[in-house]
N, C-alpha and C positions, 0 to 999 in steps of 0.2 A: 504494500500500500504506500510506505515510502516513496518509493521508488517513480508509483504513477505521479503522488503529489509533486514531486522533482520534476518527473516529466513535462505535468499540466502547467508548474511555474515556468519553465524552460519556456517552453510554447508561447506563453502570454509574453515573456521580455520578447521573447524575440520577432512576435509577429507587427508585419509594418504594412504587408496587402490588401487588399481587398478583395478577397477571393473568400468563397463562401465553406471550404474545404476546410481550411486551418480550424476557423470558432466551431463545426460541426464534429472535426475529432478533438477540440476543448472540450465540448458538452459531452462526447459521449465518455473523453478519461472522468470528468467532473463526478458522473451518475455511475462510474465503479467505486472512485472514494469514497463516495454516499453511499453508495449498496456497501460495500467493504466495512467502514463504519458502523453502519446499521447492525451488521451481523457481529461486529467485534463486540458492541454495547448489548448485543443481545447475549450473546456467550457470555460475560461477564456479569449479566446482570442472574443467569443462570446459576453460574458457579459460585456467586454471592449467595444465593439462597439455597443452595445444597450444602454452602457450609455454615447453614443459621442463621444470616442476616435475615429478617422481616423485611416482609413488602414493606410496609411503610416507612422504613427508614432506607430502604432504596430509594421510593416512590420523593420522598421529603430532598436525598442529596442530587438526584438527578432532573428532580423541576419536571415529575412526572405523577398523571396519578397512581392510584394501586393497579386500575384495571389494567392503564396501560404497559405496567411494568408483569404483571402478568401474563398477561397477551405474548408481552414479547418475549420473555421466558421461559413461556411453555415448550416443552419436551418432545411432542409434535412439531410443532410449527419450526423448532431448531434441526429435528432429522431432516426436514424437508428441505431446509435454506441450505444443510450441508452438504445434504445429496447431490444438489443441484452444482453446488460447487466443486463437488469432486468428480462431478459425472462429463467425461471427455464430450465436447461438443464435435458435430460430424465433420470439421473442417482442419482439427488439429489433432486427430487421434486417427490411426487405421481402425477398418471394420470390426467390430470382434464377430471372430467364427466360433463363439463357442453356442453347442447346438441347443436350439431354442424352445425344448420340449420341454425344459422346464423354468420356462421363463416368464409366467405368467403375465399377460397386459397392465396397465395401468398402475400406479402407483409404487413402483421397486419399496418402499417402505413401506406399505400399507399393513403390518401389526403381527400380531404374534400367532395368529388363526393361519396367516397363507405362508408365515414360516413353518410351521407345523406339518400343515398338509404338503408344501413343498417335499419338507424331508421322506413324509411315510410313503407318499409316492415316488421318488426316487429309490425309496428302498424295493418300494414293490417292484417296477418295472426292471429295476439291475436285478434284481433278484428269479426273475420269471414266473415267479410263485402264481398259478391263478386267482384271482380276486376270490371264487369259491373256494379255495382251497382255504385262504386268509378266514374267509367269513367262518367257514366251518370248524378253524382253531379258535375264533374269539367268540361265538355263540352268538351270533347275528347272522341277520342276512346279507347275502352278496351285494342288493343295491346299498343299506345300511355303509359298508364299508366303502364301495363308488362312491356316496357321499362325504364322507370323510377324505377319502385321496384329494377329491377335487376343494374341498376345503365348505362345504355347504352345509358341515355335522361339525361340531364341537366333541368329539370322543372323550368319554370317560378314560380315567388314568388304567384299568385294565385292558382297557379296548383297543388304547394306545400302546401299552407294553404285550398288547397279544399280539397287533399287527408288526412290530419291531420283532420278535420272537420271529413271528411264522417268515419274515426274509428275511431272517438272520442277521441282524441290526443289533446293537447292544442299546438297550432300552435305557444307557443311564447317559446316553448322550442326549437321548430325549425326551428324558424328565423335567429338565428347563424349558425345555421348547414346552412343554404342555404346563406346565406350572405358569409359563409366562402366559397363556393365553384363558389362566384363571384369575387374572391379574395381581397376583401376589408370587413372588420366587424369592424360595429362601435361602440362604447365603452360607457357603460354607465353600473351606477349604478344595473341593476336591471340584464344588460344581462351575467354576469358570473354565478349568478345562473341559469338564463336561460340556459346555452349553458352547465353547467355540467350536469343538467337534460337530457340535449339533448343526449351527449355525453353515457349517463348511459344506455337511452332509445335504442340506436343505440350496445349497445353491448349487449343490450338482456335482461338486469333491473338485474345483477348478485346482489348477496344478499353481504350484510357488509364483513359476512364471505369468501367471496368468493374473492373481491376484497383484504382483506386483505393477505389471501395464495395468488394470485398472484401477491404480492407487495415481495414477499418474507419475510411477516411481517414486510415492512419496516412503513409501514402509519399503526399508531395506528389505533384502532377500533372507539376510539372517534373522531378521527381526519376526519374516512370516515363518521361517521354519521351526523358527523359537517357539513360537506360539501354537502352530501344527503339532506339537512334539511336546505339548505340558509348559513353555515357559512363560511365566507373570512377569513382564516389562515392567518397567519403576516408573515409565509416564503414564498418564491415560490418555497422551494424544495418539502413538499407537495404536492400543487398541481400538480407539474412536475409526481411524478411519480403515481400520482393517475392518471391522463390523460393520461399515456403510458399504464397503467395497461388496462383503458377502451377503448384501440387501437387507439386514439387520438393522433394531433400532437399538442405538447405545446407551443410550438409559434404562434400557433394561439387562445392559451387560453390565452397566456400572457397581452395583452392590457386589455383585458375585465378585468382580476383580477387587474392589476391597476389601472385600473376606479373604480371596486368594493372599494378599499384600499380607496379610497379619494374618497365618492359622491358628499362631496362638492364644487368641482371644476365644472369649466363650460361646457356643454356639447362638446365633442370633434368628430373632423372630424372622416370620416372612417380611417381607417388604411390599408394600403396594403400591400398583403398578399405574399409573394412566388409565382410564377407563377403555373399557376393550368393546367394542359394540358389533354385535353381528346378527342380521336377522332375526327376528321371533322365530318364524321358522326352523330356524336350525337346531331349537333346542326340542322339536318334535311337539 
């Protein structure tokens, strides 16, 4: 951001023409400072109130209201500003070829339901297990379990370790992914690994290289293998953008990798999550 502001001063001493080109690329560095900005006071004003400050003594030093400082805070509306940020636009990234069966439409962040069902479907279809086959080890019917793969059913926690079972999936990679999508995940030592696996598993097992091109190369290659392989980094900007890279929301990695940070502290409550909203329907 530096760097534009230097830029956009550069520009202003030095323009003497009349040509409409010059003030059109002033406006558009001007409105990255400002979006840049925006998002730097939103982060901040996030990471002020994860570590205790009140709305209202945000709200009082920044010549904001509550709602406002809310709004912009919110945990949502920040994966979203991130994603975008970190998401290669078509003109300065090559295609990605990675195949697109389970790349679901609309919203790469949309919540803890289509990470879910991402993952148990990728287990099903590597796995070749028939969907009856699945149905007949977890004591349902076969469309019961259709629905769930495609993300339409919220599965109970044995329904979910029966279909990880029947294709041979280790269910404790996705006992986060379902705990998150009951909007409370509870925090302990072992399950940040767990839930990165989960997470890895649900975007389809992209390879080091591949996570790394769409980090933008910002997460070394040892930093993803680290992490691949059990290790807790001592930032959390790491893992922020490793988990947007894998379509995950990082506020609901966030707890777990602070438990990882300290196992030796005492086991801690669940945490509650963001509200998680999915058709009436779905719950039958």
């Amino acid at each position: 951001m530096l760097r534009t502001v230097e830029t956009l001063a550069r520009l202003v001493s030095e323009d003497t023409g009349t040509s409409a080109d010059l003030p059109l690329r002033m406006a558009e560095l001007a409105a990255t400072v400002r979006q840049d900005a925006d998002d730097l006071c939103s982060l901040s004003m996030r990471q002020a109130r994860d570590r205790g400050v009140r709305t209202g003594i945000l709200a009082d030093h920044l010549g904001m209201s509550s709602d406002t400082v809310r709004a912009h805070s919110d945990p949502a509306r920040l994966d979203r500003r991130m994603y975008i940020r970190l998401t290669p636009q078509a003109h300065d990234s090559p295609p990605d070829t990675t195949p697109p069966d389970n790349t679901p439409d609309g919203n790469p962040l949309d919540g803890p339901d289509a990470v879910l069902s991402r993952a148990l479907s990728y287990l099903q279809r590597t796995s070749g297990r028939p969907i009856k086959d699945i149905a007949a080890h977890a004591g349902v019917s076969p469309s019961f379990i259709s629905r769930v793969l495609s993300g339409e059913r919220r599965p109970t926690w044995p329904i979910a370790r029966s279909i990880t079972r029947a294709c041979g999936g280790d269910h404790t990679t996705i006992r986060p992914l379902w705990e998150a999508t009951r909007g409370a995940i509870t925090p302990s030592p072992h399950a940040f690994h767990a839930a990165v696996q989960g997470l890895h598993l649900s975007a389809a097992h992209p390879t080091p290289h591949t996570i790394h091109r769409r980090s933008r190369h910002l997460i070394t290659m040892d930093d993803i293998y680290g992490l691949l392989h059990g290790a807790v980094p001592d930032n959390w900007w790491t893992v922020d953008r490793f988990v947007y890279v894998l379509r995950g929301q990082p506020h609901v990695i966030k707890p777990l990798w602070d438990a990882a940070r300290d196992p030796g502290r005492a086991p801690r409550p669940p945490v509650p999550l963001p509200a998680v909203r999915l058709p009436a329907e779905a719950f039958g």
